[in-house]
GUNURO-636863 format. One record per residue: y, x, z of N, C-alpha, C in turn; residue number from 1; residue in one letter. Coordinates in Angstrom, 2 decimals, decimal comma. Atoms other than C-alpha are relative to their C-alpha. Last residue first. Example, Ala and Ser with C-alpha at 12.3 -4.5 7.8 and 13.67 -1.06 7.14 Angstrom:
<pts>
PT    nnorth     neast       nup   canorth    caeast      caup    cnorth     ceast       cup     k   r
PT     -1,19     -0,82     -0,06     -1,06     13,67      7,14      1,09     -0,77      0,73     2   s
PT     -1,19      0,89      0,00     -4,50     12,30      7,80      1,20      0,90      0,00     1   a
</pts>
This chain:
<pts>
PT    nnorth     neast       nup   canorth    caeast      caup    cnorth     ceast       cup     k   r
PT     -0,35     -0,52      1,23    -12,11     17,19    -28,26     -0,92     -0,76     -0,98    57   x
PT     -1,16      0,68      0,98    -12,53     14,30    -25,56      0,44      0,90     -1,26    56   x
PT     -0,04      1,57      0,41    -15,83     14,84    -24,69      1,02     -0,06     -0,58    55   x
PT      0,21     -0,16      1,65    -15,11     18,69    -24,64     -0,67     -1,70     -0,28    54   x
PT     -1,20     -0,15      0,98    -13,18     17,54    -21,49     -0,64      0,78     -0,76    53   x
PT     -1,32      1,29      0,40    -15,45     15,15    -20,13      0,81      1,06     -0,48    52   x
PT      0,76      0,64      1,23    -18,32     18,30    -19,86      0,76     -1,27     -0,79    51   x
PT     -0,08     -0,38      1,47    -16,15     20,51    -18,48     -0,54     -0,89     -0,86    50   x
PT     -1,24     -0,11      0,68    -15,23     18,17    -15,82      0,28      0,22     -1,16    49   x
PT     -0,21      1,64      0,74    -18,67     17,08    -14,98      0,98      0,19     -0,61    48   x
PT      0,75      0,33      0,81    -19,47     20,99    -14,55      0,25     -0,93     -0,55    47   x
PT     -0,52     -0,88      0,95    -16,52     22,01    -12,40     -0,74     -0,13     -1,08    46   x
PT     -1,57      0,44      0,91    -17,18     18,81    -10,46      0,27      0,81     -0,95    45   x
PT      0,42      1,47      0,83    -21,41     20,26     -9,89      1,44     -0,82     -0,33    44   x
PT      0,78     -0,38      0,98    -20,12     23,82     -9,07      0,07     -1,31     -0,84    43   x
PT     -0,98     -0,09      1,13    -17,22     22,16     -6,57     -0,30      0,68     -1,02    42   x
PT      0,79     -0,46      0,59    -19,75     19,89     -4,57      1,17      0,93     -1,10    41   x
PT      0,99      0,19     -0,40    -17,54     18,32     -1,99     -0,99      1,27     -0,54    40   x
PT      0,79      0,16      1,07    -13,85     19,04     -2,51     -1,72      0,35      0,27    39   x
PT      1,41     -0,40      0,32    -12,04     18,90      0,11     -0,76     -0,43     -0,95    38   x
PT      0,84      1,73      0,30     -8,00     18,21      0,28     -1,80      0,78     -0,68    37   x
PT      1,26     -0,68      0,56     -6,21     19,18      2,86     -0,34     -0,76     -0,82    36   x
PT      1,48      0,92      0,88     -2,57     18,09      3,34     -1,19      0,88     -0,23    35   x
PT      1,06     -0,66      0,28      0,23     20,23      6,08     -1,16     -1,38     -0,92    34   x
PT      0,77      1,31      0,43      3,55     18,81      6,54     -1,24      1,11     -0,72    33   x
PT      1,04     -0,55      0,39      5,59     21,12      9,43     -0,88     -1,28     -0,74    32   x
PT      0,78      0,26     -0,23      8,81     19,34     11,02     -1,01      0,82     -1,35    31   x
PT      0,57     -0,92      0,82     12,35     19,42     11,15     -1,47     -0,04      0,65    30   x
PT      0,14     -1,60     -0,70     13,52     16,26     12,61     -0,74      0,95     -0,72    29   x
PT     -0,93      0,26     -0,18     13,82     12,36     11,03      0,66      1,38      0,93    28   x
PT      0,09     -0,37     -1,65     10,31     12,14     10,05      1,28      0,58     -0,20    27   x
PT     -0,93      0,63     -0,13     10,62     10,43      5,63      0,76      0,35      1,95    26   x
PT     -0,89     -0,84      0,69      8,06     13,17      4,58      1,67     -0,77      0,23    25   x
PT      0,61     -0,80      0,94      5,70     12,31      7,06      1,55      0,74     -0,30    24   x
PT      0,77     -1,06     -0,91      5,62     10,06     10,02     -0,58      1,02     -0,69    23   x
PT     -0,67      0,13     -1,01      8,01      7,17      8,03     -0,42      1,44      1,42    22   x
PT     -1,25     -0,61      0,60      6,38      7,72      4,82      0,48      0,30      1,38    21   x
PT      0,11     -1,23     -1,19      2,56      6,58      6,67      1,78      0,73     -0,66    20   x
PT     -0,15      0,21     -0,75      3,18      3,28      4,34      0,26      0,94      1,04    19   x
PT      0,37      0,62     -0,65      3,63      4,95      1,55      0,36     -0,69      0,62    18   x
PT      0,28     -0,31     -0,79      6,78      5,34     -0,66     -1,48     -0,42      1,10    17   x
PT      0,94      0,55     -0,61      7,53      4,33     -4,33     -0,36      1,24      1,11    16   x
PT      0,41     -1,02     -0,63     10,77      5,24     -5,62     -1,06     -0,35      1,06    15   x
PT      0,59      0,57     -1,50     11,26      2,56     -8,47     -0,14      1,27      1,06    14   x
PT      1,93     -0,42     -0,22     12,99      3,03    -11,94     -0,23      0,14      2,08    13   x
PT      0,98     -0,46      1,02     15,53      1,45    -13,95     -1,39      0,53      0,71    12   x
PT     -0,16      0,91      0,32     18,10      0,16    -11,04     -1,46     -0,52     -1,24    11   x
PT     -1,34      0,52      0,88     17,67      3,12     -9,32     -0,51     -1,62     -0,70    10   x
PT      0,24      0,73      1,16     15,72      4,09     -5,93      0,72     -0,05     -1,31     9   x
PT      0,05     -1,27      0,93     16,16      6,93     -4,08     -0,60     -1,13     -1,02     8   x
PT     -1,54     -1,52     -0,21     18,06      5,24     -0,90     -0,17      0,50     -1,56     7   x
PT     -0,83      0,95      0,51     15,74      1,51     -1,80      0,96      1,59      0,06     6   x
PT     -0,89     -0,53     -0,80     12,22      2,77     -0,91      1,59      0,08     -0,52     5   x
PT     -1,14     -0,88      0,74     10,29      0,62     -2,63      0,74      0,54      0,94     4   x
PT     -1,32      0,46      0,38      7,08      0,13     -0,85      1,45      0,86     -0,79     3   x
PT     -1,41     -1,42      0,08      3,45      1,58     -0,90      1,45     -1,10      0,13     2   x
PT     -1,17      0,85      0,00      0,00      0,00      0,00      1,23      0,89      0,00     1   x
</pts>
């Protein structure tokens, strides 16, 4: 779920914010934003990948 966030909005285009915005990138003090992101099997993705992208050539 996201909302418009109305400061960085324009008239033409939308500035879509989570919900968690408020305890993130929107926190109101200097602050540290750390994301992980794990990748399970990353032989067997590096494989499916290649194989969808000579699919599409």
């Amino acid at each position: 779920m996201d909302n418009r966030y109305e400061e960085l909005s324009t008239d033409r285009s939308d500035c879509r914010l989570s919900f968690a915005a408020p305890v993130g990138v929107l926190l109101s003090c200097n602050h540290i934003y750390n994301q992980f992101l794990f990748i399970d099997d990353s032989a067997e993705n590096l494989k499916r990948f290649e194989k969808q992208a000579r699919n599409m050539h």
